[in-house]
mmCIF file of the C-alpha atoms, coordinates in Angstrom:
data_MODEL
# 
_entry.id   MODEL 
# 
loop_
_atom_site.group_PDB 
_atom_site.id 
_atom_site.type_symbol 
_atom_site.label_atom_id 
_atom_site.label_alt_id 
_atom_site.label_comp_id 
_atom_site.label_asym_id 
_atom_site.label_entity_id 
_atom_site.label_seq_id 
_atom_site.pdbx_PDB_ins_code 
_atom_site.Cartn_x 
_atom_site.Cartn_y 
_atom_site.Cartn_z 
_atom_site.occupancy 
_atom_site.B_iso_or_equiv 
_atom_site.pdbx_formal_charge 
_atom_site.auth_seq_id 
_atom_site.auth_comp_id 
_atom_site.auth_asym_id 
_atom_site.auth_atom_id 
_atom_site.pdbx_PDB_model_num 
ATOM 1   C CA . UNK A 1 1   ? 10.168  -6.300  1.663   1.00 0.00 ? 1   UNK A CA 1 
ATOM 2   C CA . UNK A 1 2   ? 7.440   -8.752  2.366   1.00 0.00 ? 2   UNK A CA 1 
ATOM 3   C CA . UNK A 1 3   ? 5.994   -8.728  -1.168  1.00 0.00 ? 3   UNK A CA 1 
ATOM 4   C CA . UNK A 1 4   ? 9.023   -10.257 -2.325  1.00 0.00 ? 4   UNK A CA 1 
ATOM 5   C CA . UNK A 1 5   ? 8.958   -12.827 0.534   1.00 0.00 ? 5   UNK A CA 1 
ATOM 6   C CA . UNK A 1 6   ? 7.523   -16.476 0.202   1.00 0.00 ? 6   UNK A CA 1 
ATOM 7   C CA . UNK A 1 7   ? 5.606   -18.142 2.854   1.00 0.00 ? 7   UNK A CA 1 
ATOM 8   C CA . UNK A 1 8   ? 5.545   -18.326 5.898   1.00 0.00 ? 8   UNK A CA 1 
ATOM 9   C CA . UNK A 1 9   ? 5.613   -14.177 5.787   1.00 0.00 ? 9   UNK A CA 1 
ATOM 10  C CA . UNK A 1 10  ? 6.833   -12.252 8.893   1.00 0.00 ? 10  UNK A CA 1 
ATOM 11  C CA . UNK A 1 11  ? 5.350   -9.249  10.160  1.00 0.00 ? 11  UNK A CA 1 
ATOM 12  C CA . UNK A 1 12  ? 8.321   -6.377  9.336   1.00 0.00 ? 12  UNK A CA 1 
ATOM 13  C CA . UNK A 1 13  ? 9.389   -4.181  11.815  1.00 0.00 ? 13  UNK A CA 1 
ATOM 14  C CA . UNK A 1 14  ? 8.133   -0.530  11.375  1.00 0.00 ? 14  UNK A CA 1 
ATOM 15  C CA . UNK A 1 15  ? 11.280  1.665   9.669   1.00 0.00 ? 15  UNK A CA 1 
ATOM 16  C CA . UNK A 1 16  ? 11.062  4.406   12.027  1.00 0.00 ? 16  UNK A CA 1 
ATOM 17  C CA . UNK A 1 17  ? 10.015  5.150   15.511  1.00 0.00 ? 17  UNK A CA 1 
ATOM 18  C CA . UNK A 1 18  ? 5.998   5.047   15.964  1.00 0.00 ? 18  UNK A CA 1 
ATOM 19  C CA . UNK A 1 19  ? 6.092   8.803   16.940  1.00 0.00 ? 19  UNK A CA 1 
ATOM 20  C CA . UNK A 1 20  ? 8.682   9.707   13.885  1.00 0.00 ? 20  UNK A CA 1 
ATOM 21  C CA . UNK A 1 21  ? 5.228   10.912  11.408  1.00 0.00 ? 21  UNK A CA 1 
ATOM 22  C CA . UNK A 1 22  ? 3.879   13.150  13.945  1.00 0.00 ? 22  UNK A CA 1 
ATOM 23  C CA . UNK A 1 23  ? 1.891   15.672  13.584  1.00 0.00 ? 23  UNK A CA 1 
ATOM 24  C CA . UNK A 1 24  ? 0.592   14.271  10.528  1.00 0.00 ? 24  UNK A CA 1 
ATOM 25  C CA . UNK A 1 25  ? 0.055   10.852  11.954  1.00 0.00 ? 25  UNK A CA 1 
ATOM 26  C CA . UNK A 1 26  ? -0.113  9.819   15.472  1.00 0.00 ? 26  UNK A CA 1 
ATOM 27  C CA . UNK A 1 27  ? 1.718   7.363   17.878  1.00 0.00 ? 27  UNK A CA 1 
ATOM 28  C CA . UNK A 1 28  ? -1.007  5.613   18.984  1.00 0.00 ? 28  UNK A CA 1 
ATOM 29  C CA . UNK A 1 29  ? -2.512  5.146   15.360  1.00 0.00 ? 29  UNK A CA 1 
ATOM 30  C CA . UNK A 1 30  ? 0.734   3.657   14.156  1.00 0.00 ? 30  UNK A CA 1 
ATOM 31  C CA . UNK A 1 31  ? 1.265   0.923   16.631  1.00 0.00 ? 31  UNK A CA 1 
ATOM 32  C CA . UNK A 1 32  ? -2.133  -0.420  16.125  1.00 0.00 ? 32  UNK A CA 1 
ATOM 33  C CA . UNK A 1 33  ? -2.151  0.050   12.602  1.00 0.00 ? 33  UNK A CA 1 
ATOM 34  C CA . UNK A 1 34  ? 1.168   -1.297  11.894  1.00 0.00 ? 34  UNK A CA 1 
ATOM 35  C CA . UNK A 1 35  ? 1.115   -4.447  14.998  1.00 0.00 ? 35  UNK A CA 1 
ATOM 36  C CA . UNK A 1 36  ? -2.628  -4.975  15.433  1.00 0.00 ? 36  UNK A CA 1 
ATOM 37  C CA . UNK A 1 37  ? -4.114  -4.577  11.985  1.00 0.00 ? 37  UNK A CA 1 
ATOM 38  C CA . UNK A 1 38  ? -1.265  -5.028  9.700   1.00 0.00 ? 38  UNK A CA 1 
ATOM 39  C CA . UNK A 1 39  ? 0.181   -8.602  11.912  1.00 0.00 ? 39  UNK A CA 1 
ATOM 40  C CA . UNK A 1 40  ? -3.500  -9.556  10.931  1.00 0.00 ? 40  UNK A CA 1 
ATOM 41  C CA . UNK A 1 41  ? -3.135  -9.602  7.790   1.00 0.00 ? 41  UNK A CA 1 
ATOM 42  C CA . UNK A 1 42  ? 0.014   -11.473 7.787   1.00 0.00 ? 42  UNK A CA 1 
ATOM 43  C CA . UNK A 1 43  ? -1.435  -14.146 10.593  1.00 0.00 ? 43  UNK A CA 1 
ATOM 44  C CA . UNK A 1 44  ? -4.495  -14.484 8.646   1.00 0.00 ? 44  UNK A CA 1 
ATOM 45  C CA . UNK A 1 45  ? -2.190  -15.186 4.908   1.00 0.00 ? 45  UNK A CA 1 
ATOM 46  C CA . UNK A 1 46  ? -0.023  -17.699 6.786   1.00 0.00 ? 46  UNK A CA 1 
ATOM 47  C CA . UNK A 1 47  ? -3.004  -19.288 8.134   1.00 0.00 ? 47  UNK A CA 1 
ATOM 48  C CA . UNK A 1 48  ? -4.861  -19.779 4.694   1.00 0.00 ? 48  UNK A CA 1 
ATOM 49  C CA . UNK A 1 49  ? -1.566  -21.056 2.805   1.00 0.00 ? 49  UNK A CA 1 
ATOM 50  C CA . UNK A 1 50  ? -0.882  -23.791 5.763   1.00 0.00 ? 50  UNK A CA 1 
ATOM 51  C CA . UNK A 1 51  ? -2.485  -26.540 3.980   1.00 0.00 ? 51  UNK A CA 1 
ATOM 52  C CA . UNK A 1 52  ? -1.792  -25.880 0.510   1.00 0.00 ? 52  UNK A CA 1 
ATOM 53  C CA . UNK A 1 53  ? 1.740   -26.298 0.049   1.00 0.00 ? 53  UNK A CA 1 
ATOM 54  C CA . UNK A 1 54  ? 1.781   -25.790 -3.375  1.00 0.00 ? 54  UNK A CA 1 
ATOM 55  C CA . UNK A 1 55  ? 1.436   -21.921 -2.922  1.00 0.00 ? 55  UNK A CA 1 
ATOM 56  C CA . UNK A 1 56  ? 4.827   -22.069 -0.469  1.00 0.00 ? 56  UNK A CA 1 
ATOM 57  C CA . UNK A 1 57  ? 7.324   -21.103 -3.001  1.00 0.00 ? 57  UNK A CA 1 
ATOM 58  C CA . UNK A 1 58  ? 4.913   -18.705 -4.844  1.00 0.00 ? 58  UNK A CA 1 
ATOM 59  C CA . UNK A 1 59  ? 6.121   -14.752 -3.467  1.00 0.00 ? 59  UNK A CA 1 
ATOM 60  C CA . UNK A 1 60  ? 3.533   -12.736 -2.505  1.00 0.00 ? 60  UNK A CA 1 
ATOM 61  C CA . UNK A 1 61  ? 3.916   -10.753 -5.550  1.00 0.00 ? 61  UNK A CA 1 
ATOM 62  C CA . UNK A 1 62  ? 3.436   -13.748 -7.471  1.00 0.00 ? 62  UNK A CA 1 
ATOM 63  C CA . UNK A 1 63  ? 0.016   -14.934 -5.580  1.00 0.00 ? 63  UNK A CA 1 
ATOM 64  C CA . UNK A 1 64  ? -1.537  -11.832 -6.105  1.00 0.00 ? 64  UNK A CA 1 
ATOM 65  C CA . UNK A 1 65  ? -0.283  -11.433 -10.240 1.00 0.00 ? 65  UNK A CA 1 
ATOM 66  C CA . UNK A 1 66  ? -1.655  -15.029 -10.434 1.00 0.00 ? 66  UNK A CA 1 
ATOM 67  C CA . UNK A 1 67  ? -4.476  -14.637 -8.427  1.00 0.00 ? 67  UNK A CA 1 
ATOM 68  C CA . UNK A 1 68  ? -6.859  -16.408 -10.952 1.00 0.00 ? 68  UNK A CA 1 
ATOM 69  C CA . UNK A 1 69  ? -4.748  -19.721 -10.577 1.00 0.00 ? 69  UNK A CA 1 
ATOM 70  C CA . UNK A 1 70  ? -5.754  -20.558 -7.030  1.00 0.00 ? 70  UNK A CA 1 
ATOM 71  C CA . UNK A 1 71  ? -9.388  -22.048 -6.696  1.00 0.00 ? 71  UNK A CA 1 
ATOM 72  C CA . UNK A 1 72  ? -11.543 -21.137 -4.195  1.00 0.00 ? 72  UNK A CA 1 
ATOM 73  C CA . UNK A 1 73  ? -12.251 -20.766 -1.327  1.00 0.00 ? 73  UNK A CA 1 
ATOM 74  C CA . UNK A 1 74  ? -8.223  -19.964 -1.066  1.00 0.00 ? 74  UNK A CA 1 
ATOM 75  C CA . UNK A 1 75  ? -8.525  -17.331 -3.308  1.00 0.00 ? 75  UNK A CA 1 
ATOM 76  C CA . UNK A 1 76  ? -10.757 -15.272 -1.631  1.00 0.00 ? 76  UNK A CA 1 
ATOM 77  C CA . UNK A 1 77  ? -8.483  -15.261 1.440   1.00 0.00 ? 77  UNK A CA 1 
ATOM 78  C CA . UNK A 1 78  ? -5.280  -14.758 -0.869  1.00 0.00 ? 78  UNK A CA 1 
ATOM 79  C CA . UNK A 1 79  ? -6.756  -11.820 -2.200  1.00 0.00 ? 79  UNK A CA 1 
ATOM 80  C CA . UNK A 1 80  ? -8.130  -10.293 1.170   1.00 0.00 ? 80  UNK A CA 1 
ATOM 81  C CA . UNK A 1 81  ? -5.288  -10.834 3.269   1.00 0.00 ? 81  UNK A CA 1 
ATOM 82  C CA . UNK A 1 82  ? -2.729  -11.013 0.879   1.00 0.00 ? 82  UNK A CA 1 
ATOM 83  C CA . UNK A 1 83  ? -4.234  -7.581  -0.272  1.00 0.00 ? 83  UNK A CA 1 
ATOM 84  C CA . UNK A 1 84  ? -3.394  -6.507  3.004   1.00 0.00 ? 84  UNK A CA 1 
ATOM 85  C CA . UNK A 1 85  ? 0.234   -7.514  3.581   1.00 0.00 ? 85  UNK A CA 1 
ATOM 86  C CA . UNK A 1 86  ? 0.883   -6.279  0.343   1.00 0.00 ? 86  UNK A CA 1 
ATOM 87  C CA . UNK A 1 87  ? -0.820  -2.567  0.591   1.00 0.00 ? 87  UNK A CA 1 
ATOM 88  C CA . UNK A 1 88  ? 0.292   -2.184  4.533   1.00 0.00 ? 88  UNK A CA 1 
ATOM 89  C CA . UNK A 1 89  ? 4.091   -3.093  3.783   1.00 0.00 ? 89  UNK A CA 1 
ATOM 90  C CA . UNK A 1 90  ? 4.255   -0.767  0.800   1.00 0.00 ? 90  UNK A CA 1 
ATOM 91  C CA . UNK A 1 91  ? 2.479   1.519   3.010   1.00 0.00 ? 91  UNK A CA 1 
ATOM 92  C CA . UNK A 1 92  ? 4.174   1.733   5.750   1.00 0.00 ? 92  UNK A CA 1 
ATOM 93  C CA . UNK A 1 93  ? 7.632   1.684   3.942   1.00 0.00 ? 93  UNK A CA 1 
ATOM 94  C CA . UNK A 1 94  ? 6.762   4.705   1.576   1.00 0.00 ? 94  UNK A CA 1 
ATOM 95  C CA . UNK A 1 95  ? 6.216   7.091   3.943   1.00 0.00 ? 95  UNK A CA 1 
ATOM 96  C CA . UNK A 1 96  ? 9.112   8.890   6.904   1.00 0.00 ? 96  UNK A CA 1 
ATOM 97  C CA . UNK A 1 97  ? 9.378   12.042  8.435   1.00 0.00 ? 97  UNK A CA 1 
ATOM 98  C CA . UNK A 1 98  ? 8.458   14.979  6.699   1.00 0.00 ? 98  UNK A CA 1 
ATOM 99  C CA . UNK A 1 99  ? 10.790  16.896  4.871   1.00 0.00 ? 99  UNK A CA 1 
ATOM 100 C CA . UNK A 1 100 ? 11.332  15.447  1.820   1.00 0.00 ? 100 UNK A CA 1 
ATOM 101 C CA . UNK A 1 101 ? 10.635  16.670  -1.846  1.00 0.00 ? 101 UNK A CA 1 
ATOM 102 C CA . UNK A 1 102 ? 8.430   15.740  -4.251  1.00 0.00 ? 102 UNK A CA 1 
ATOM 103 C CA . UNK A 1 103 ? 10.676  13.068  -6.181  1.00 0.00 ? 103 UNK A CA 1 
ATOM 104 C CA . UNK A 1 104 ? 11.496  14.384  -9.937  1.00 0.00 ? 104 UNK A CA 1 
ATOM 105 C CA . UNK A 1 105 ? 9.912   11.315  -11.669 1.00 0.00 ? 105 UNK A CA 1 
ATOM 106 C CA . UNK A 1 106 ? 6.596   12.354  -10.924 1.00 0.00 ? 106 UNK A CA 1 
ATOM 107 C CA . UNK A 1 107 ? 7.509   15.574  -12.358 1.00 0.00 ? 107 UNK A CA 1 
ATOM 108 C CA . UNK A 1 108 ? 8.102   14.274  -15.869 1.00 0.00 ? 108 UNK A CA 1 
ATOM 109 C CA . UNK A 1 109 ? 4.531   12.417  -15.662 1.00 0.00 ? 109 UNK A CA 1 
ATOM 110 C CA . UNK A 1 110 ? 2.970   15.801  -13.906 1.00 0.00 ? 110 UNK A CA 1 
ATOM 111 C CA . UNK A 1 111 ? 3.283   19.424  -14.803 1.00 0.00 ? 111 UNK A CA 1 
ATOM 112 C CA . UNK A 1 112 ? 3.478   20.240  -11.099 1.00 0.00 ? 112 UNK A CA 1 
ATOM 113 C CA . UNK A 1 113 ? 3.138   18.265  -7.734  1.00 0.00 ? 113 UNK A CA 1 
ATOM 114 C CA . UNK A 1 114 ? -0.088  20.433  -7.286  1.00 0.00 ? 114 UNK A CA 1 
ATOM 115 C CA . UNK A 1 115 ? -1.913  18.178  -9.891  1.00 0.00 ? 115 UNK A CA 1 
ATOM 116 C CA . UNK A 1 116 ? -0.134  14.557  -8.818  1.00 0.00 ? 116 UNK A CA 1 
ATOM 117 C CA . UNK A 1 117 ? -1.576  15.648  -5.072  1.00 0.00 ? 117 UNK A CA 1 
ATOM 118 C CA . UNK A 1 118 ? -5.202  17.067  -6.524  1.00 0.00 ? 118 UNK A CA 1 
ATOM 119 C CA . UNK A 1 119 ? -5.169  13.368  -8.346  1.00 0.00 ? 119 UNK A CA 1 
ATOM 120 C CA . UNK A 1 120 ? -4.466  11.298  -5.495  1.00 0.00 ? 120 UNK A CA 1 
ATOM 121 C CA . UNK A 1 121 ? -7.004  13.450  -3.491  1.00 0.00 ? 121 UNK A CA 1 
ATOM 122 C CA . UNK A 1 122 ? -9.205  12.830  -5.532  1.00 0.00 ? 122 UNK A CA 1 
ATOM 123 C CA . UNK A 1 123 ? -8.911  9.247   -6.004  1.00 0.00 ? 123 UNK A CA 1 
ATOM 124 C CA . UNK A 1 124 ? -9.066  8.785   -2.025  1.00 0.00 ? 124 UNK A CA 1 
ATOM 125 C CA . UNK A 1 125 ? -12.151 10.692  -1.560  1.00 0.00 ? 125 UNK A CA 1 
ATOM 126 C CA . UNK A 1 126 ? -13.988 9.104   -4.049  1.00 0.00 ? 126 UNK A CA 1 
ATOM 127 C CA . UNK A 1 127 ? -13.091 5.574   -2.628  1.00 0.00 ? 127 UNK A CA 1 
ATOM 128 C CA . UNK A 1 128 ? -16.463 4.561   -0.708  1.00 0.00 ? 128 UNK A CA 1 
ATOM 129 C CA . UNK A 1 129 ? -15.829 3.015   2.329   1.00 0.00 ? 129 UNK A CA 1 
ATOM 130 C CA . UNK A 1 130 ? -12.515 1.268   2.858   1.00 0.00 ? 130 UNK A CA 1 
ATOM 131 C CA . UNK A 1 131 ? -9.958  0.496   0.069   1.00 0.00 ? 131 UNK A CA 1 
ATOM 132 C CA . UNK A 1 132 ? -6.696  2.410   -1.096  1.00 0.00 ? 132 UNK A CA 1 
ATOM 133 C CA . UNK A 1 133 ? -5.865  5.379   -3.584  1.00 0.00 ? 133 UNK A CA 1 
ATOM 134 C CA . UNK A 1 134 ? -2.702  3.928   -5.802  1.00 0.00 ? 134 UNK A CA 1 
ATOM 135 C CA . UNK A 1 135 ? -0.384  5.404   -7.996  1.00 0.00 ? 135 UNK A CA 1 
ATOM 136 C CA . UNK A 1 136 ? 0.526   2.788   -10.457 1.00 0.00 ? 136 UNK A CA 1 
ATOM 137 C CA . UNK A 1 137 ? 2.326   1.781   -13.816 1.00 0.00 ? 137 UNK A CA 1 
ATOM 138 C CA . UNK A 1 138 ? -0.342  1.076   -16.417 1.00 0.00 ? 138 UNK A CA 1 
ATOM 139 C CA . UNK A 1 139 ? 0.937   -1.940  -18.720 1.00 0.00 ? 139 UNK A CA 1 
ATOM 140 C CA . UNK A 1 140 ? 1.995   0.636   -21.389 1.00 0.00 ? 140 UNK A CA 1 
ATOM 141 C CA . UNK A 1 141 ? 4.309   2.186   -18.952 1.00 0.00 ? 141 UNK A CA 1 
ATOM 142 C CA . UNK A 1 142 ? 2.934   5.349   -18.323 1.00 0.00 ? 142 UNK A CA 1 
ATOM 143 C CA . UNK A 1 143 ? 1.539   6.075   -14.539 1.00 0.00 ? 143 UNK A CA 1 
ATOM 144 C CA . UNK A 1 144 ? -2.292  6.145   -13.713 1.00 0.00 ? 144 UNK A CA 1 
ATOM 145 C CA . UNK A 1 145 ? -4.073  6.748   -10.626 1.00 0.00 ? 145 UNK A CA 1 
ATOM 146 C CA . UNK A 1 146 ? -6.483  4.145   -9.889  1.00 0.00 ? 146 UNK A CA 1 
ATOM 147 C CA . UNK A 1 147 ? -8.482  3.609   -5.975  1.00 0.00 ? 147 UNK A CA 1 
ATOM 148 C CA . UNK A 1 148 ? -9.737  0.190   -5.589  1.00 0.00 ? 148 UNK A CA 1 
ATOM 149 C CA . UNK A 1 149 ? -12.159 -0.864  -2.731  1.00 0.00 ? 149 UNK A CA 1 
ATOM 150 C CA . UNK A 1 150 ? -10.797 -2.911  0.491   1.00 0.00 ? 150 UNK A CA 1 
ATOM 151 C CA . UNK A 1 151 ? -7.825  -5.148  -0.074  1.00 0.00 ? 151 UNK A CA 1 
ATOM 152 C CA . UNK A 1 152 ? -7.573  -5.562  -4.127  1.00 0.00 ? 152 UNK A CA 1 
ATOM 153 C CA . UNK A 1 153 ? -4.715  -5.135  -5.637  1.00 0.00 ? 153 UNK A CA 1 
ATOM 154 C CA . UNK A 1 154 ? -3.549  -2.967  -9.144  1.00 0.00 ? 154 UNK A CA 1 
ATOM 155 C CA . UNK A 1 155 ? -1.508  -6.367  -9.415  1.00 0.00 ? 155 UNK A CA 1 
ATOM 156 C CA . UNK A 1 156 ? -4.421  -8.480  -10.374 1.00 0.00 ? 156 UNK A CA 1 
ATOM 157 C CA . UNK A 1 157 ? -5.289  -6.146  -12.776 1.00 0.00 ? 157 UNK A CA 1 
ATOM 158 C CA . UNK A 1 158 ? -2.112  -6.304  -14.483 1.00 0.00 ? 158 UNK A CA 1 
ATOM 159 C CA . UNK A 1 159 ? -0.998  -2.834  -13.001 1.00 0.00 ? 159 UNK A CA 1 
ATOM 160 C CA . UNK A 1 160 ? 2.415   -2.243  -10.987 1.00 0.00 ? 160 UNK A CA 1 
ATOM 161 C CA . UNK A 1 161 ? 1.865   -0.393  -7.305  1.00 0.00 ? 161 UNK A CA 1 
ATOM 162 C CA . UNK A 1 162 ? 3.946   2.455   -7.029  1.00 0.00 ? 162 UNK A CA 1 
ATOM 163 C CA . UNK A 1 163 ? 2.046   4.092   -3.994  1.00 0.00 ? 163 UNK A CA 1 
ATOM 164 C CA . UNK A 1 164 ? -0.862  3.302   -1.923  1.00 0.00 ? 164 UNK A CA 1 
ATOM 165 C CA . UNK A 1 165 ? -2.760  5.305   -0.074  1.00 0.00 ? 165 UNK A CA 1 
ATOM 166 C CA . UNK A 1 166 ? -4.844  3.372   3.085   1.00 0.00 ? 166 UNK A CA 1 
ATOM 167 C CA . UNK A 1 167 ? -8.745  5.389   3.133   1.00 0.00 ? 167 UNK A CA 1 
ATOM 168 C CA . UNK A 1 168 ? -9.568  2.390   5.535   1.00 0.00 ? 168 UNK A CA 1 
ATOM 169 C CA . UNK A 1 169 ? -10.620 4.140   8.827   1.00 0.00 ? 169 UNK A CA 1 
ATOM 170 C CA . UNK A 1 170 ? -8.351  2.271   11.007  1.00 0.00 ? 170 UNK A CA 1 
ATOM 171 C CA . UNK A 1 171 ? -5.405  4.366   9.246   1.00 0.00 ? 171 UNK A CA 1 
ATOM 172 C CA . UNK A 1 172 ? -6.619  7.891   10.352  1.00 0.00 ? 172 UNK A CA 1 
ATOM 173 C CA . UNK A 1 173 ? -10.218 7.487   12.772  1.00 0.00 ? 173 UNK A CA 1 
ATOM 174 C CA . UNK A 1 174 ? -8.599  8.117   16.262  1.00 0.00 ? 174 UNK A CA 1 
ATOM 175 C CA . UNK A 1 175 ? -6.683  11.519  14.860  1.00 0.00 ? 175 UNK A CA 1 
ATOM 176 C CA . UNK A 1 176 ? -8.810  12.698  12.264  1.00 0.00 ? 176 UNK A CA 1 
ATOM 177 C CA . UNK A 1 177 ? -12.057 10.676  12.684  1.00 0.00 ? 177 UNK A CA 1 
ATOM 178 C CA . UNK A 1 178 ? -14.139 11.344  10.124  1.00 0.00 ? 178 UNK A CA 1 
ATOM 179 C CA . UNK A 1 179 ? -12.444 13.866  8.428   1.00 0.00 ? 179 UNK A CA 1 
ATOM 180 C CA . UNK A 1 180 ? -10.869 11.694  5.399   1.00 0.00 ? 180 UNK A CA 1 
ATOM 181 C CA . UNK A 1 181 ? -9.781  15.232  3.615   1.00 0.00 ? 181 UNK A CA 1 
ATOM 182 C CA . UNK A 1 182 ? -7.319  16.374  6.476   1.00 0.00 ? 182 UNK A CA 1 
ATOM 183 C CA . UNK A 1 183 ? -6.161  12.588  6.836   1.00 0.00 ? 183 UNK A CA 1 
ATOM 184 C CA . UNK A 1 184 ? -5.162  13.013  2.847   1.00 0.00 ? 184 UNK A CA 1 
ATOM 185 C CA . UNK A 1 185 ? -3.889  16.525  2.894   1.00 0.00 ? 185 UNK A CA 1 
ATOM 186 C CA . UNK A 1 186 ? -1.379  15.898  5.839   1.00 0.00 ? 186 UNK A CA 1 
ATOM 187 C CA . UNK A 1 187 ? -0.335  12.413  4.285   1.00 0.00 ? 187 UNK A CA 1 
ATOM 188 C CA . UNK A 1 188 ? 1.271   13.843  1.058   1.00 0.00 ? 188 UNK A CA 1 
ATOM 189 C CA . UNK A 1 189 ? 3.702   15.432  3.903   1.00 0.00 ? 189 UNK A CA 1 
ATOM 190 C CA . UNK A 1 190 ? 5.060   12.406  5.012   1.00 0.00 ? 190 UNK A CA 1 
ATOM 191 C CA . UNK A 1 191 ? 5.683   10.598  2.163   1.00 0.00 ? 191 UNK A CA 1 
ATOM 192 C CA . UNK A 1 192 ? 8.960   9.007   1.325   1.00 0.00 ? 192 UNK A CA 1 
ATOM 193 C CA . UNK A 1 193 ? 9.602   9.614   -1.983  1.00 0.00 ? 193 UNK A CA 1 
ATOM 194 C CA . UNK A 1 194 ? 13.027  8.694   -2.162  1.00 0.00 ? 194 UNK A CA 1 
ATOM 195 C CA . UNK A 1 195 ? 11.839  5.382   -1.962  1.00 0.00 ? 195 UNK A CA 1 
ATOM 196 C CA . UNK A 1 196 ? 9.147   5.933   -4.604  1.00 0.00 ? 196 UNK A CA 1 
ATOM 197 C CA . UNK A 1 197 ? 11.737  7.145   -7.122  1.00 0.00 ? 197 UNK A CA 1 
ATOM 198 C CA . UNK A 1 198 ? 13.274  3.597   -6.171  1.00 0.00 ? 198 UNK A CA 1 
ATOM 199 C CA . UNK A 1 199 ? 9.628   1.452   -6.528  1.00 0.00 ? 199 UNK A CA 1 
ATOM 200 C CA . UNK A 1 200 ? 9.818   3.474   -10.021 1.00 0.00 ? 200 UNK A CA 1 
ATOM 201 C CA . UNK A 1 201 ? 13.440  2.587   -10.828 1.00 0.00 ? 201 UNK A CA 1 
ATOM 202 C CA . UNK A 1 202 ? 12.764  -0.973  -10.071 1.00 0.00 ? 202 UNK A CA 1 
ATOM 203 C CA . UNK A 1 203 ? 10.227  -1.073  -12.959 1.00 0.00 ? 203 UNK A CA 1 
ATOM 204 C CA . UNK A 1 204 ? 11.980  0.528   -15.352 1.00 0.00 ? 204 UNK A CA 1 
ATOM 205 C CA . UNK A 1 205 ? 15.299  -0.592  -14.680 1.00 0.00 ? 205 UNK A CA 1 
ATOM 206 C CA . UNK A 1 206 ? 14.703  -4.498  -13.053 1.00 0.00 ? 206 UNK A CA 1 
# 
């Protein structure tokens, strides 16, 4: 994954067809979410880190843990754009075609995947304006559900990102415009949890 990448980061290919989430999210929303909005991003991050060489062997799970150690103005862009490579590729690589079930981990954290979805929901709807609902390891170890507005990062906040969820209107507008509810309700259908019992694996077990 790009997170784990140092510069200069690469834009990576999307893991499934651009038509494999529909109904629940359309063709044309994923091509110019994932090669308009999320390339972006990474254009934007390469272009900040150019002249400051220093960063080039930092990951960018490492710029945004450390985000306090780069001085301004770099910072800023680190966390805006680096924000966004980071929440698009988890985002696009956590979800696939529906069909999958809940993955038993977040069973043993929720009584039922009713209340892990009413959470998440929640979280999502109460994000004004654009940012992301996450599902995240809490430096104790136990998982929280946080939202944070535009491109910050449960990293900087010493939190681990499980799962994001993108509430930015470029994710859902031309399918669903402004109707952020049936956006959220139809996501928690095409999310991959396989690899989420993975991103949780990986923390536990590194």
């Amino acid at each position: 994954m790009i997170t784990e990448m140092t510069w200069p980061f690469h834009l990576p290919p999307l893991p499934y067809p651009y038509d494999a989430l529909e109904p629940f999210i359309d063709r044309e929303t994923m091509c110019l979410h994932h090669d308009r909005h999320f390339r972006t991003y990474v254009d934007n991050l390469n272009d900040a880190l150019v002249n400051a060489p220093e960063y080039h062997s930092w990951t960018l799970t490492k710029l945004l843990s450390r985000l306090e150690d780069i001085p301004e103005p770099l910072r800023t862009s680190v966390r805006n754009n680096g924000g966004g490579v980071y929440s698009h590729d988890l985002y696009f690589d956590l979800m696939a075609p529906p069909g999958q079930e809940i993955a038993p981990a977040i069973l043993e954290y929720y009584d039922t995947g009713r209340q892990f979805f009413s959470d998440m929901k929640t979280a999502a709807l109460g994000q004004f304006g654009s940012g992301c609902a996450w599902l995240v390891i809490s430096p104790d170890g136990s998982p929280a559900i946080m939202a944070l507005p535009n491109q910050d990062n449960p990293l900087t906040l010493g939190f681990y990102p499980v799962l994001p969820l993108d509430v930015w209107e470029h994710a859902y507008y031309l399918k669903y415009h402004n109707l952020r509810s049936s956006y959220i309700d139809n996501w928690f259908h095409i999310i991959n949890w396989e690899a989420v019992s993975e991103r949780l694996l990986s923390f536990f077990l590194p």
